[in-house]
Biopython code that builds the backbone (N, CA, C, O; Angstrom):
import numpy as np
from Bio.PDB.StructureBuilder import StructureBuilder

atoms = [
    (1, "UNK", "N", (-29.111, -58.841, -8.560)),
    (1, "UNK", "CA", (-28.724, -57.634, -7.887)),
    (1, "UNK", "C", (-27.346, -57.141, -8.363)),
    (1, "UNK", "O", (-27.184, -56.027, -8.862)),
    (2, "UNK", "N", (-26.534, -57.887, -8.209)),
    (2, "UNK", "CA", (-25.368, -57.857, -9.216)),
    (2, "UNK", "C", (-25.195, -56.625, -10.568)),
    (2, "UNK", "O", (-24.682, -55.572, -10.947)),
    (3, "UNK", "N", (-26.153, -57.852, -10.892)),
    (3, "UNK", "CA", (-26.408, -57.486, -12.773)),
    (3, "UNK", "C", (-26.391, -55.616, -12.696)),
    (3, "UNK", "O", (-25.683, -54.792, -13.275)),
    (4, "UNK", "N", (-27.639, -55.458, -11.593)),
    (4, "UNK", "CA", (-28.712, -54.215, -11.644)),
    (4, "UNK", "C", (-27.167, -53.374, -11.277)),
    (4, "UNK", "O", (-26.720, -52.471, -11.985)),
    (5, "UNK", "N", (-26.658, -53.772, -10.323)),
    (5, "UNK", "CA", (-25.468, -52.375, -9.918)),
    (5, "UNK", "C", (-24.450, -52.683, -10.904)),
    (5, "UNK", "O", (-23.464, -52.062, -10.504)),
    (6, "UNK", "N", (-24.140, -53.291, -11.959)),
    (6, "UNK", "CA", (-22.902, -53.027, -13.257)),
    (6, "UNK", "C", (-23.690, -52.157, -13.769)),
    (6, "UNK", "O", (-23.199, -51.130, -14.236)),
    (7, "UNK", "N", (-24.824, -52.329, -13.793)),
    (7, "UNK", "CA", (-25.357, -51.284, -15.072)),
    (7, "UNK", "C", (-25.664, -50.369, -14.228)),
    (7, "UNK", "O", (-24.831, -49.575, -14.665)),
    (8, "UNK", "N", (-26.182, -49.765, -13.335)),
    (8, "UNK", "CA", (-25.909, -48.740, -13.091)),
    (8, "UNK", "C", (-24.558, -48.041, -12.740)),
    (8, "UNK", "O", (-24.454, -46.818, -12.825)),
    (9, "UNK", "N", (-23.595, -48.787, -12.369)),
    (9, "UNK", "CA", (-22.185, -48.249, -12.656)),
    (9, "UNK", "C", (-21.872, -47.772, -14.223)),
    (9, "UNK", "O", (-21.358, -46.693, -14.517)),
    (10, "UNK", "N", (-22.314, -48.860, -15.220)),
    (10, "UNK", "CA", (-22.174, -48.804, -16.201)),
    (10, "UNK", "C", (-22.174, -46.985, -17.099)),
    (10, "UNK", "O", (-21.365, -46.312, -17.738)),
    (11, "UNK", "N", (-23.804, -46.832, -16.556)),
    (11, "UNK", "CA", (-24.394, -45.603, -16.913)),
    (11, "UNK", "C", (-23.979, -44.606, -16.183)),
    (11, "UNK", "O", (-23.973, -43.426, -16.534)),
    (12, "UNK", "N", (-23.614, -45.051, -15.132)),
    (12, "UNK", "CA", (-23.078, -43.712, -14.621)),
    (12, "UNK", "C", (-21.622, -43.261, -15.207)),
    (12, "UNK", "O", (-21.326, -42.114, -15.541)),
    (13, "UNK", "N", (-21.016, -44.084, -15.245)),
    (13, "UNK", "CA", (-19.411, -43.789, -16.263)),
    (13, "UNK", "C", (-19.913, -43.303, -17.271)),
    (13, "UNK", "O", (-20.079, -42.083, -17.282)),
    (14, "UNK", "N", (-20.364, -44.207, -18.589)),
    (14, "UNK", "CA", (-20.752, -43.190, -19.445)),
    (14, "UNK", "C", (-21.398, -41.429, -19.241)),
    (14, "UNK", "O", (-20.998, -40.554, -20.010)),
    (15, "UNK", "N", (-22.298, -41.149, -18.246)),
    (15, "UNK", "CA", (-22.381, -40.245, -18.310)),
    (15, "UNK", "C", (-21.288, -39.526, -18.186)),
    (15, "UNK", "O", (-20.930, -38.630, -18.951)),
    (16, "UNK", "N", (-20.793, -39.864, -17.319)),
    (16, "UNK", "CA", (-19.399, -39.139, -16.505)),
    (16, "UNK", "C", (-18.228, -38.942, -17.780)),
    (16, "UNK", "O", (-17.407, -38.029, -17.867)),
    (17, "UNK", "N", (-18.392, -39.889, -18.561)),
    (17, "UNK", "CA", (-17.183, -39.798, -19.873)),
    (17, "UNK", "C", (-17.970, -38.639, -20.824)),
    (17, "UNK", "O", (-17.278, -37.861, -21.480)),
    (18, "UNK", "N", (-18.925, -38.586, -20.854)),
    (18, "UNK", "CA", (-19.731, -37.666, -21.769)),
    (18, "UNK", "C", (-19.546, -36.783, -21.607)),
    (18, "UNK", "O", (-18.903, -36.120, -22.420)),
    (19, "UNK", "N", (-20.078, -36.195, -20.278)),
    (19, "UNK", "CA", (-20.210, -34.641, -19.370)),
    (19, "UNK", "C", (-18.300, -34.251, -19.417)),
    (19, "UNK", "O", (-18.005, -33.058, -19.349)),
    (20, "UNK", "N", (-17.322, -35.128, -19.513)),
    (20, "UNK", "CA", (-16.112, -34.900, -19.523)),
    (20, "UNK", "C", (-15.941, -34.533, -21.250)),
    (20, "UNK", "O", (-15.587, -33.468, -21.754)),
    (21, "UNK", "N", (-16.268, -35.618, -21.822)),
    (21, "UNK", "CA", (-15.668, -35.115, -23.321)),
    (21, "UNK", "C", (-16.722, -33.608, -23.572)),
    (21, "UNK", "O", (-16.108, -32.572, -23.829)),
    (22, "UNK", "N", (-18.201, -33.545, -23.491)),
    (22, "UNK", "CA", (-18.323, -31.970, -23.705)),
    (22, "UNK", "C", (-17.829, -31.047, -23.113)),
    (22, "UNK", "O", (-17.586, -30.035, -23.771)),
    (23, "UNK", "N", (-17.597, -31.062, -22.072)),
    (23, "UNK", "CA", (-16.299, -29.966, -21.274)),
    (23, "UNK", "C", (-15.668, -29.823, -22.385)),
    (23, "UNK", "O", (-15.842, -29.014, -23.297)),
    (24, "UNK", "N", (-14.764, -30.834, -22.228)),
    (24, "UNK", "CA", (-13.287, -30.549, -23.220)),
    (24, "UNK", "C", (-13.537, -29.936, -24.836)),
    (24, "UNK", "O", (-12.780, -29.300, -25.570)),
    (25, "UNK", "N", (-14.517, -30.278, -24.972)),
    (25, "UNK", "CA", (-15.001, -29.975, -26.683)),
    (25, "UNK", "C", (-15.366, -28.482, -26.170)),
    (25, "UNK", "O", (-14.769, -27.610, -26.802)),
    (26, "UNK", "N", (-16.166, -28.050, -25.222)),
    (26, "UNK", "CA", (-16.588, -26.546, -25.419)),
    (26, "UNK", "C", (-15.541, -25.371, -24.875)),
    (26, "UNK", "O", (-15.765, -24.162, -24.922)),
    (27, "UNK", "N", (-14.012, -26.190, -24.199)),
    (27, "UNK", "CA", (-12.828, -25.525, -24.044)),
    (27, "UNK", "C", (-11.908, -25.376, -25.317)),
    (27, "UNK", "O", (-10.964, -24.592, -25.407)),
    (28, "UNK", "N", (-12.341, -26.264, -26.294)),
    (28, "UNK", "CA", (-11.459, -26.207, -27.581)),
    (28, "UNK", "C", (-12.232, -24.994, -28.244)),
    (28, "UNK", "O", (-11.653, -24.019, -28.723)),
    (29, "UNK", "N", (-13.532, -25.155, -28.217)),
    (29, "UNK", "CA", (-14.403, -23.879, -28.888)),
    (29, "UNK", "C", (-13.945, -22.563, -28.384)),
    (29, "UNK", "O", (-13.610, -21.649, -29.138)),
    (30, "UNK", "N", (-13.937, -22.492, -27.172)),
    (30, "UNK", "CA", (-13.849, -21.398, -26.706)),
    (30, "UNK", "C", (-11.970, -21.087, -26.544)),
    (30, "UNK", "O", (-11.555, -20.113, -25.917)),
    (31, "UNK", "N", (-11.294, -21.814, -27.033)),
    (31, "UNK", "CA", (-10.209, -21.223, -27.290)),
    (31, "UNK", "C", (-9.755, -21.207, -28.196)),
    (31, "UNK", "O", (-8.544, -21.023, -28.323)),
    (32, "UNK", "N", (-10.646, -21.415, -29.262)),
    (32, "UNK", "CA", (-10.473, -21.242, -30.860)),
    (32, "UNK", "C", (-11.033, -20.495, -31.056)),
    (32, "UNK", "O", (-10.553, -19.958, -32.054)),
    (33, "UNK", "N", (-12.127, -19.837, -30.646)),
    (33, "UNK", "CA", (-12.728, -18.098, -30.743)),
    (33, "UNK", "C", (-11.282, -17.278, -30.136)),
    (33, "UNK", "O", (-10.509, -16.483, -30.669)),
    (34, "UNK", "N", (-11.331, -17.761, -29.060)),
    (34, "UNK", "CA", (-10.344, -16.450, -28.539)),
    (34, "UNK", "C", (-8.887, -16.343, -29.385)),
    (34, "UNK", "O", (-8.382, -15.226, -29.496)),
    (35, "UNK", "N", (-8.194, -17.552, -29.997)),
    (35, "UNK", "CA", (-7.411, -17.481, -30.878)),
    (35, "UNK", "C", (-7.375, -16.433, -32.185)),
    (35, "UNK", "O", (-6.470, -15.748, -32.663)),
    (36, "UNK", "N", (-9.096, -16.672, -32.616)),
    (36, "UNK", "CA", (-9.330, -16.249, -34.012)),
    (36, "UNK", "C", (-9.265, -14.861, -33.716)),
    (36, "UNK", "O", (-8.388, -14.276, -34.351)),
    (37, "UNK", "N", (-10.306, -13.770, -32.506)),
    (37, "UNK", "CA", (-10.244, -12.650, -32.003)),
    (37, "UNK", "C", (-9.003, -12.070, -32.708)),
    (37, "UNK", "O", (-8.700, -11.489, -33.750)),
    (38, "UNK", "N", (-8.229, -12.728, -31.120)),
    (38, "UNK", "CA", (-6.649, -12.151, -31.449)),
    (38, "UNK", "C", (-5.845, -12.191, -32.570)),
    (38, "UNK", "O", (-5.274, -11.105, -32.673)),
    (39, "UNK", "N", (-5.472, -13.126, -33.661)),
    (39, "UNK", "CA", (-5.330, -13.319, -34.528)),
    (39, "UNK", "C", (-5.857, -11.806, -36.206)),
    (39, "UNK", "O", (-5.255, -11.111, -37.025)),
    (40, "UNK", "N", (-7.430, -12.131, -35.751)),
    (40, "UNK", "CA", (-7.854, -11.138, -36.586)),
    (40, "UNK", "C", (-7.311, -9.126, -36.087)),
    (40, "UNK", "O", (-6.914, -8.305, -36.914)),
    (41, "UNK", "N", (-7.466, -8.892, -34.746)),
    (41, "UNK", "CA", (-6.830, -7.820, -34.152)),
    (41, "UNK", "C", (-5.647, -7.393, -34.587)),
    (41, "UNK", "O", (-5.225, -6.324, -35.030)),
    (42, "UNK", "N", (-4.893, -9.166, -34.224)),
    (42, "UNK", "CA", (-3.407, -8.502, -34.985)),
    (42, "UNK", "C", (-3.298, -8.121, -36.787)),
    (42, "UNK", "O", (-2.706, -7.112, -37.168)),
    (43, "UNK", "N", (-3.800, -8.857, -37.518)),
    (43, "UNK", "CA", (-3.907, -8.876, -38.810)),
    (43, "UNK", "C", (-4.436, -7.573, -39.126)),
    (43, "UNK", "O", (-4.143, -7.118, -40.231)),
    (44, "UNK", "N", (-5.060, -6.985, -38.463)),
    (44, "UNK", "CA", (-5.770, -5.398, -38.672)),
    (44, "UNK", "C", (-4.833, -4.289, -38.496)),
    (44, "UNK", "O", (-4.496, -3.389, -39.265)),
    (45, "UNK", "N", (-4.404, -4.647, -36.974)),
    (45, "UNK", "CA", (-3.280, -3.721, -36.299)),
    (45, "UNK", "C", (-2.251, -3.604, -37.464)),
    (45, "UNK", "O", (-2.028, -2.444, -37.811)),
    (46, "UNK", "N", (-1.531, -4.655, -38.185)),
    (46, "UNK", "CA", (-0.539, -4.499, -39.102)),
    (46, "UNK", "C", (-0.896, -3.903, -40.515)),
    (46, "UNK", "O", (-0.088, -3.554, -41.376)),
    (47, "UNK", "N", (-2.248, -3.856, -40.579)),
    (47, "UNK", "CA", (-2.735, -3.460, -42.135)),
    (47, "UNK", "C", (-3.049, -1.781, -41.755)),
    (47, "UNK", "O", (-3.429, -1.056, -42.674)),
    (48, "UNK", "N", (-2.912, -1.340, -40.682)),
    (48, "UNK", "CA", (-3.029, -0.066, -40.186)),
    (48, "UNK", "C", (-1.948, 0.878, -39.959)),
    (48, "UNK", "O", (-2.070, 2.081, -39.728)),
    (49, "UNK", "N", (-0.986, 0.270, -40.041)),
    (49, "UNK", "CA", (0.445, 0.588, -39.742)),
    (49, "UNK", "C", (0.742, 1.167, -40.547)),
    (49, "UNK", "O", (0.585, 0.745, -41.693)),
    (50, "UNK", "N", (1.453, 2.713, -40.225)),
    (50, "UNK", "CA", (1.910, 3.878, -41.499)),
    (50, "UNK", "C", (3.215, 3.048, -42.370)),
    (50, "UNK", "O", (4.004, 2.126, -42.166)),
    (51, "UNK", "N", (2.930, 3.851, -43.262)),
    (51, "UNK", "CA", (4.069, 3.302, -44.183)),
    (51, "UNK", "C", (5.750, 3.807, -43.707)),
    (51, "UNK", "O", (5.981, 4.188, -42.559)),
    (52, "UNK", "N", (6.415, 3.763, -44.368)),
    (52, "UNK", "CA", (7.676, 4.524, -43.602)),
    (52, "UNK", "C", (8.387, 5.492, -44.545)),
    (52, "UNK", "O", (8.788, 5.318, -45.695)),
    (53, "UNK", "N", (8.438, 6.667, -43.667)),
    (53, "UNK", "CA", (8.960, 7.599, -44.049)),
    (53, "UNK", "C", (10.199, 7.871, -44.441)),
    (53, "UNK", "O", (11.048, 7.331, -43.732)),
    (54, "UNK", "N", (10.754, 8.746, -45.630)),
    (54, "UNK", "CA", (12.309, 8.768, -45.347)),
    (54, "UNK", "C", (12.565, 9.783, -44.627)),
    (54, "UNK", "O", (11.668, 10.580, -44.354)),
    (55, "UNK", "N", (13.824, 9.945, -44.188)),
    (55, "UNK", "CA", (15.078, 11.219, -43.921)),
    (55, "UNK", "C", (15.810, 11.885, -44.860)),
    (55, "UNK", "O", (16.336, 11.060, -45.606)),
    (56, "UNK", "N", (15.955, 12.488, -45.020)),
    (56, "UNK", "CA", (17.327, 12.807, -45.582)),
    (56, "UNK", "C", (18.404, 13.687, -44.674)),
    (56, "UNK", "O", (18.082, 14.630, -43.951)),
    (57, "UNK", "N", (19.633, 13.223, -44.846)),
    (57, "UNK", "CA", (20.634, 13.506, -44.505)),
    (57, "UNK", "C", (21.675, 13.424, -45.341)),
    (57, "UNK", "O", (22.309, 12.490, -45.833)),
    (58, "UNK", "N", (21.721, 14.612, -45.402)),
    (58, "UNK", "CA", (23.143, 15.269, -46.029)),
    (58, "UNK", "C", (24.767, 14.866, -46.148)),
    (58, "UNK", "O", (25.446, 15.114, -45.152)),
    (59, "UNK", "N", (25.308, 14.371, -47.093)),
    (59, "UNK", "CA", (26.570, 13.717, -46.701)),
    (59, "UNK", "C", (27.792, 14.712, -46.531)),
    (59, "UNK", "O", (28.829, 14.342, -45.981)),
    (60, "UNK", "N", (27.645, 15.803, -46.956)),
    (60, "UNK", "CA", (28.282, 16.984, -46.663)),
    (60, "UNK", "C", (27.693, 18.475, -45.751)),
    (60, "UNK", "O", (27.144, 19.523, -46.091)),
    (61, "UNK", "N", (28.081, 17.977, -44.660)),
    (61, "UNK", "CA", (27.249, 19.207, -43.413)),
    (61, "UNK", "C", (27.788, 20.591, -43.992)),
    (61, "UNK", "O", (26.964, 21.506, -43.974)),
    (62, "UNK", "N", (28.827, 20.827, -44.413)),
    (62, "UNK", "CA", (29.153, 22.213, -44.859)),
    (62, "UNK", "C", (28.373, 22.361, -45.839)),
    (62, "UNK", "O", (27.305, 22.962, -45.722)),
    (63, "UNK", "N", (28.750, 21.879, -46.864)),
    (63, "UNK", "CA", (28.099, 22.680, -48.070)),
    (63, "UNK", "C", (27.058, 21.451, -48.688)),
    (63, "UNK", "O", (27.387, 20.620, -49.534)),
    (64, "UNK", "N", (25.432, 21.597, -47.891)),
    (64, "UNK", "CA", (24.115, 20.972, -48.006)),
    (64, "UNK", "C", (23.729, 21.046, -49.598)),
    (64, "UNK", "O", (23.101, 20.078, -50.025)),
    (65, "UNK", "N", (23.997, 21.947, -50.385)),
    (65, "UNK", "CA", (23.380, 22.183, -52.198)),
    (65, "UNK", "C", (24.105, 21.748, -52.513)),
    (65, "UNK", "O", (23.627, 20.844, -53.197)),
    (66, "UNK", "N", (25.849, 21.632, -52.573)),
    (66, "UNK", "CA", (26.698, 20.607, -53.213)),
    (66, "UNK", "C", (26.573, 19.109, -54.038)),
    (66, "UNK", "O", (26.981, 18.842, -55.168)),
    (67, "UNK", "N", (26.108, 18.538, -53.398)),
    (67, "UNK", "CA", (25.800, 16.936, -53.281)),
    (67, "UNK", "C", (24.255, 16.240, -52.747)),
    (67, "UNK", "O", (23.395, 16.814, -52.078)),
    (68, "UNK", "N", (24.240, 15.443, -53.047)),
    (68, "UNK", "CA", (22.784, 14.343, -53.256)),
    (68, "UNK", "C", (23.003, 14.217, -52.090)),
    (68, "UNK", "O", (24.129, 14.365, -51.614)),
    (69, "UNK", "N", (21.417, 13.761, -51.046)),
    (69, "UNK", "CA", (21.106, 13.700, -50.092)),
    (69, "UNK", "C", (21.264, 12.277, -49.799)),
    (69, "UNK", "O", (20.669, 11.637, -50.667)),
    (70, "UNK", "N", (21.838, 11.491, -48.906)),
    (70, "UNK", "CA", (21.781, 10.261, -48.815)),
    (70, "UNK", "C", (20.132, 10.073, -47.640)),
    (70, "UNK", "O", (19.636, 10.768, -46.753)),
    (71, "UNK", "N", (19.755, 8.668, -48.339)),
    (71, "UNK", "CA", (18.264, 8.923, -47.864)),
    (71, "UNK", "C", (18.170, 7.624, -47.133)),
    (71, "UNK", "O", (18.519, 6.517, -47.542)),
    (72, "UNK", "N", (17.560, 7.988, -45.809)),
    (72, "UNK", "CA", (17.665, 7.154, -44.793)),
    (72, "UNK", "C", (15.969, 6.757, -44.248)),
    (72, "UNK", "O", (15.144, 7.643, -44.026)),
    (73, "UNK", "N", (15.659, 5.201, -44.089)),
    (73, "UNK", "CA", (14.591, 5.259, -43.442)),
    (73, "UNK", "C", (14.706, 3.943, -43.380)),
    (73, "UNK", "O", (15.338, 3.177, -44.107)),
    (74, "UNK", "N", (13.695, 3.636, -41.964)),
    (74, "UNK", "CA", (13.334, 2.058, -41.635)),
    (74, "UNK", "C", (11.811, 1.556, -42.227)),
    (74, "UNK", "O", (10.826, 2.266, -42.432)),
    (75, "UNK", "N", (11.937, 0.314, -42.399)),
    (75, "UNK", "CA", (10.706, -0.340, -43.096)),
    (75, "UNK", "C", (10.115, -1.056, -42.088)),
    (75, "UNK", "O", (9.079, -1.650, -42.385)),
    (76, "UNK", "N", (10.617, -1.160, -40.720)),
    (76, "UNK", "CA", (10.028, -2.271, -39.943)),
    (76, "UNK", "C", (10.837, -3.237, -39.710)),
    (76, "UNK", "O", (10.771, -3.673, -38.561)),
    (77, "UNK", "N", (11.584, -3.731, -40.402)),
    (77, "UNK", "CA", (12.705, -5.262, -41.205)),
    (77, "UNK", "C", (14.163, -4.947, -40.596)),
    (77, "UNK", "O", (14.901, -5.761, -40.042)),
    (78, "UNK", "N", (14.439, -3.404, -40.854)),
    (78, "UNK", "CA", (15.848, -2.908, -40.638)),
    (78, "UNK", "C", (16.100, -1.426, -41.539)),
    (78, "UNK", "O", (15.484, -1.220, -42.584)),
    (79, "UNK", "N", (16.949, -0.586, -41.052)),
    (79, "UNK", "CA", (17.496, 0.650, -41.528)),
    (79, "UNK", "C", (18.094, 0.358, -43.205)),
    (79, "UNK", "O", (18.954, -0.433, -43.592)),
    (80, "UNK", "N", (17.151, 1.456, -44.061)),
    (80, "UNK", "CA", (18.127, 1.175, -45.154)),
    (80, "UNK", "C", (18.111, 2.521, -45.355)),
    (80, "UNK", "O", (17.262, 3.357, -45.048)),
    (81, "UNK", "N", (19.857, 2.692, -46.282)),
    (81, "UNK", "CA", (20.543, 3.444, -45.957)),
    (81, "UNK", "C", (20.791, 3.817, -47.976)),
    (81, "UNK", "O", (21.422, 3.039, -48.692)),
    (82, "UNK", "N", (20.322, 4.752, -48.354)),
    (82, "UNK", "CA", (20.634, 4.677, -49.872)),
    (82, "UNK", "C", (21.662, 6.470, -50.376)),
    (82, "UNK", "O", (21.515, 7.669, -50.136)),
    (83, "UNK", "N", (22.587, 5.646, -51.109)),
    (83, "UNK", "CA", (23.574, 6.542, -51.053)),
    (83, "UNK", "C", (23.453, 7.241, -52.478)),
    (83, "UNK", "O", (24.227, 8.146, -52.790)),
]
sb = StructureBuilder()
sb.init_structure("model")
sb.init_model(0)
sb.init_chain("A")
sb.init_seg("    ")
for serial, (resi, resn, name, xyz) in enumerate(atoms, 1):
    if name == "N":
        sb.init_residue(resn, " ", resi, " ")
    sb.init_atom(name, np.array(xyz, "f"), 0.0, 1.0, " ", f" {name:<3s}", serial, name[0])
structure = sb.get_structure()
């Protein structure tokens, strides 16, 4: 009688370790889809992104035909400023 209830303890743990490790395995799945989703979204979002435009601004406000336009625009990174 003994014997008969280890092993059914036995089997019942194992199940119980089983039904636990597939849980955990189909939470890694399912948050490695949702990783990849987002991941791919962002990778799109940035390949969609306009390029950047310049400015120009004038280094002499009086007289604009005088002199070269200093040319101003951001890349995303930081303001560059070309004289």
């Amino acid at each position: 009688m003994i014997m008969l209830r280890t092993v059914v303890f036995t089997v019942i743990g194992l199940a119980v370790a089983l039904l636990a490790t597939l849980f955990t395995a189909s939470l890694v799945v399912a948050f490695a889809g949702i990783a990849t989703v987002l991941l791919a979204g962002r990778a799109l979002t940035m390949k969609m992104q306009a390029k950047a435009q310049p400015a120009y601004v004038y280094a002499d406000r009086r007289n604009a035909n005088a002199r070269q336009p200093v040319r101003i625009w951001n890349d995303g990174r930081g303001t560059i400023i070309d004289m």
